[in-house]
C-alpha positions in Angstrom: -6.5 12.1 22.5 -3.3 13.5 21.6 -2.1 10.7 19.4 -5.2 10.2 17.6 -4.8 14.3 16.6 -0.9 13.4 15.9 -1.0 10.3 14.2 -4.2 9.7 13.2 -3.6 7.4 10.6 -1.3 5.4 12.4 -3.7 4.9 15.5 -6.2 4.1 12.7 -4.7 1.4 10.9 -3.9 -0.2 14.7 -7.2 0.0 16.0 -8.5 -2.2 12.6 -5.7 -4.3 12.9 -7.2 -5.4 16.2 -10.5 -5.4 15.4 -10.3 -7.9 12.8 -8.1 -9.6 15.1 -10.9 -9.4 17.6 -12.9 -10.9 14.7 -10.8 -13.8 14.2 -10.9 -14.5 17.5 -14.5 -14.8 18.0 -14.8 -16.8 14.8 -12.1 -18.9 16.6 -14.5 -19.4 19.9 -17.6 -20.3 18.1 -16.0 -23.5 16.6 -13.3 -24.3 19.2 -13.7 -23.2 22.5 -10.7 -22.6 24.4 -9.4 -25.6 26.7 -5.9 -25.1 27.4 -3.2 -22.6 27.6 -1.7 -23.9 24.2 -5.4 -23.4 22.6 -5.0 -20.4 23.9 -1.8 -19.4 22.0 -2.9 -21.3 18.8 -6.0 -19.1 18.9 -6.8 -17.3 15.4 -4.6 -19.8 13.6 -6.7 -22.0 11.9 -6.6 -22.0 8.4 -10.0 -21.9 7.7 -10.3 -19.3 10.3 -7.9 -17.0 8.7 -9.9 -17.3 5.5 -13.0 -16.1 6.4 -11.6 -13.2 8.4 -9.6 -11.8 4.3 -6.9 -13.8 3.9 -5.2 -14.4 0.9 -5.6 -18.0 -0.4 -4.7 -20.4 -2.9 -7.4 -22.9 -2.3 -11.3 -22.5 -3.5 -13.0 -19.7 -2.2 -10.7 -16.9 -2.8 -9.0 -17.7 -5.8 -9.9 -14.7 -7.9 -11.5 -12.9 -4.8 -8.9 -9.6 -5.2 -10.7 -7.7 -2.2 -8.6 -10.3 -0.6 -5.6 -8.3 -1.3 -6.8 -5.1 1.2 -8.5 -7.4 3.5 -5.4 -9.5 3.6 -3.5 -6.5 5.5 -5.4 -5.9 8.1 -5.3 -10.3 9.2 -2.9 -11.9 11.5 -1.9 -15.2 12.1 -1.9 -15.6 15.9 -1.0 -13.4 18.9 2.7 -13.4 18.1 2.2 -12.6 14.7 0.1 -9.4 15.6 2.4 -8.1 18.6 5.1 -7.7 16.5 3.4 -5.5 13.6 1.7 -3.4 15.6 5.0 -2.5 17.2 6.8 -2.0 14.2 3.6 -0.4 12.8 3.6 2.2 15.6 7.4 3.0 15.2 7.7 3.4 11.8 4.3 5.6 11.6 6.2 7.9 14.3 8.5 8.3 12.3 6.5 8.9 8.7 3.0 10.5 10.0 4.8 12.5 12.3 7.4 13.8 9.6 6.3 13.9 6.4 1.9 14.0 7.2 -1.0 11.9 7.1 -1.4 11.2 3.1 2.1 10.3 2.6 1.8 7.5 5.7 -1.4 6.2 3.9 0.2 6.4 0.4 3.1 4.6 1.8 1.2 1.9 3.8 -1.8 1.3 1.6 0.5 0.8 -1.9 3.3 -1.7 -0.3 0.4 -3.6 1.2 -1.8 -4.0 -1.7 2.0 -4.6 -3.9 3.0 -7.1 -1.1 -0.5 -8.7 -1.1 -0.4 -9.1 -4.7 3.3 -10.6 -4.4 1.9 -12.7 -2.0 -1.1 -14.1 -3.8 1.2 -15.0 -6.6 3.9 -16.6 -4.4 0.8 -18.8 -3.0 -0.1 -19.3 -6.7 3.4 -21.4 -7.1 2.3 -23.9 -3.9 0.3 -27.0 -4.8 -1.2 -27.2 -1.3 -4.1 -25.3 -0.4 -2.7 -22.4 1.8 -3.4 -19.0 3.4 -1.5 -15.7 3.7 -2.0 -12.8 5.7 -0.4 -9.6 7.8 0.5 -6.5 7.7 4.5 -7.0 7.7 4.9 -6.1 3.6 3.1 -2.7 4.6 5.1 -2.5 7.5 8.3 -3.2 4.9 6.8 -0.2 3.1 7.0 2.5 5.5 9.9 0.9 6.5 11.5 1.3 3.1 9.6 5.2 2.6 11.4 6.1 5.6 14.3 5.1 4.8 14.6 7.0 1.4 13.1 10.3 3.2 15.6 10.5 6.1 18.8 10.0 3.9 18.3 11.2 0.6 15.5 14.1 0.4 16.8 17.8 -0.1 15.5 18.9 2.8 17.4 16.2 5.1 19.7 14.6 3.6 22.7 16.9 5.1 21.2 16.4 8.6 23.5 14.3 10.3 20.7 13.2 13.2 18.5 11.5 9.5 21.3 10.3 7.5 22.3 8.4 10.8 19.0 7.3 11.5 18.2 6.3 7.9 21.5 4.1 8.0 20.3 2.4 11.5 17.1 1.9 9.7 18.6 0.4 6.8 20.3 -2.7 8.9 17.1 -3.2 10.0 15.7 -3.8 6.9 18.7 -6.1 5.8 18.4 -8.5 9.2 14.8 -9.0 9.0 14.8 -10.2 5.2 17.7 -12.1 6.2 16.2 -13.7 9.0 13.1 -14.3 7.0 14.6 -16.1 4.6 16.4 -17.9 7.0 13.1 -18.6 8.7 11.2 -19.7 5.8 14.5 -22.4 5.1 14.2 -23.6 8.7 10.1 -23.9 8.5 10.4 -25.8 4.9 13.5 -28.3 6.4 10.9 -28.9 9.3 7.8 -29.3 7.0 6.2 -26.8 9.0 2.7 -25.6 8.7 3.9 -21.9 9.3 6.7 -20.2 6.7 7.5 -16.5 5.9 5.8 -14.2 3.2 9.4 -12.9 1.6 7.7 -12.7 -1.3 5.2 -9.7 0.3 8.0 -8.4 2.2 10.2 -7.9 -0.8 7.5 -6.6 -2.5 6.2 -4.1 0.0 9.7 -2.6 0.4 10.9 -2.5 -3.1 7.1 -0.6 -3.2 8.0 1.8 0.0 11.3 2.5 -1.7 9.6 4.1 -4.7 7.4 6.1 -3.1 10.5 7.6 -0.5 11.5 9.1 -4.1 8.1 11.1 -4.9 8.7 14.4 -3.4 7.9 14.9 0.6 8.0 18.3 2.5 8.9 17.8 6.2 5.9 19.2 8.4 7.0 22.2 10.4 5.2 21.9 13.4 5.1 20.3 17.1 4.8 17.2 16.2 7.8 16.5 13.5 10.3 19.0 15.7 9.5 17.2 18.5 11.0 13.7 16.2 13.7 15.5 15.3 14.9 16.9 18.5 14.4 12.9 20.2 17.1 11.7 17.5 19.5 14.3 18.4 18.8 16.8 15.5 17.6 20.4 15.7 14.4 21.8 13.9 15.1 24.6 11.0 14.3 27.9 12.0 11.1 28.3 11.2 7.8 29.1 13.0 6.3 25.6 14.3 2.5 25.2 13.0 -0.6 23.1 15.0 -0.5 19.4 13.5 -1.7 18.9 10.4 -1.9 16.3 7.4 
């Protein structure tokens, strides 16, 4: 029970991140039972699938449906796409929950999602195909982008080598994966591919996260966040460590 005291928003936003997935996945089995190992890896990618489970869409049926634009961030598209924002998910709300509290994770995550959602929706908008969008990645840019701001420019760590350094590492992070999204999204459009990238959400999301990293953020003083700091090589300020808290 530890990390649901810790990080309880984080372990929150998982858990309904794979319960809609769950979702999708029995919609998925009641109109195409699996047969194969590939049906198996294709499974909860079906456009129409992904449509009734919140996506975003450009099609009829959702076109002015903005509920879509919450819903939207808790849907994946396929195992893959899932596995890899939960992962990022869980490392980034170490990182923020653990730091800087529970509100300022869910500030964080809940306005780059909606922003990315919305960025998305319009970027559908532009496509005269009927087509669907979905995930949590321009969230997931958002703390990304919060975290970054936090670690290497507020007052409190800023001088900290152990943050500045970590916010840097972070940084290139950021950089490669909207590179290699829009190098993806080239490479899926040159193949005519059914699948592209959502840079448009990512973007979005960040730019979103980035902005919030500058609203003021006092660094928790307690178990939890010392714990963080000491892990990346820093040392906690002097002060008397709390119990967790939001």
């Amino acid at each position: 029970m530890r990390p649901l005291r810790r990080f309880p928003a984080t372990v929150a936003c998982s858990v309904a991140i794979i319960a809609v997935f769950i979702y999708e996945i029995a919609i998925s089995l009641s109109c195409c039972p699996i047969q194969s190992f590939r049906d198996a890896l294709d499974i909860a990618t079906d456009g129409e699938v992904i449509m009734r489970a919140g996506a975003l869409i450009n099609g009829p049926g959702g076109g002015m449906e903005w509920w879509r634009t919450i819903t939207a961030i808790f849907v994946h598209i396929g195992i893959l796409h899932i596995v890899l924002n939960l992962t990022a998910l869980v490392q980034l709300g170490y990182l923020l929950e653990g730091l800087f509290g529970t509100r300022n994770f869910l500030l964080s995550f809940f306005a780059s999602g909606i922003v990315s959602s919305i960025c998305g929706a319009i970027a559908l908008a532009m496509q005269e195909k009927p087509s669907v969008a979905a995930g949590a990645s321009g969230a997931i840019f958002g703390l990304l982008g919060t975290v970054i701001i936090v670690l290497g420019h507020s007052g409190e760590l800023k001088r900290e080598r152990w943050s500045s350094r970590l916010s840097r590492r972070l940084t290139g992070w950021a950089c490669f994966n909207i590179v290699l999204g829009v190098a993806a999204a080239r490479v899926a459009a040159s193949l005519h591919s059914e699948y592209s990238i959502g840079n448009a959400a990512h973007i979005g999301g960040l730019l979103t996260g980035i902005v919030i990293g500058m609203l003021p953020m006092t660094l928790r003083h307690n178990a939890t966040s010392h714990s963080i700091i000491r892990r990346f090589g820093g040392e906690p300020p002097a002060v008397e460590a709390r119990s967790d808290e939001c």
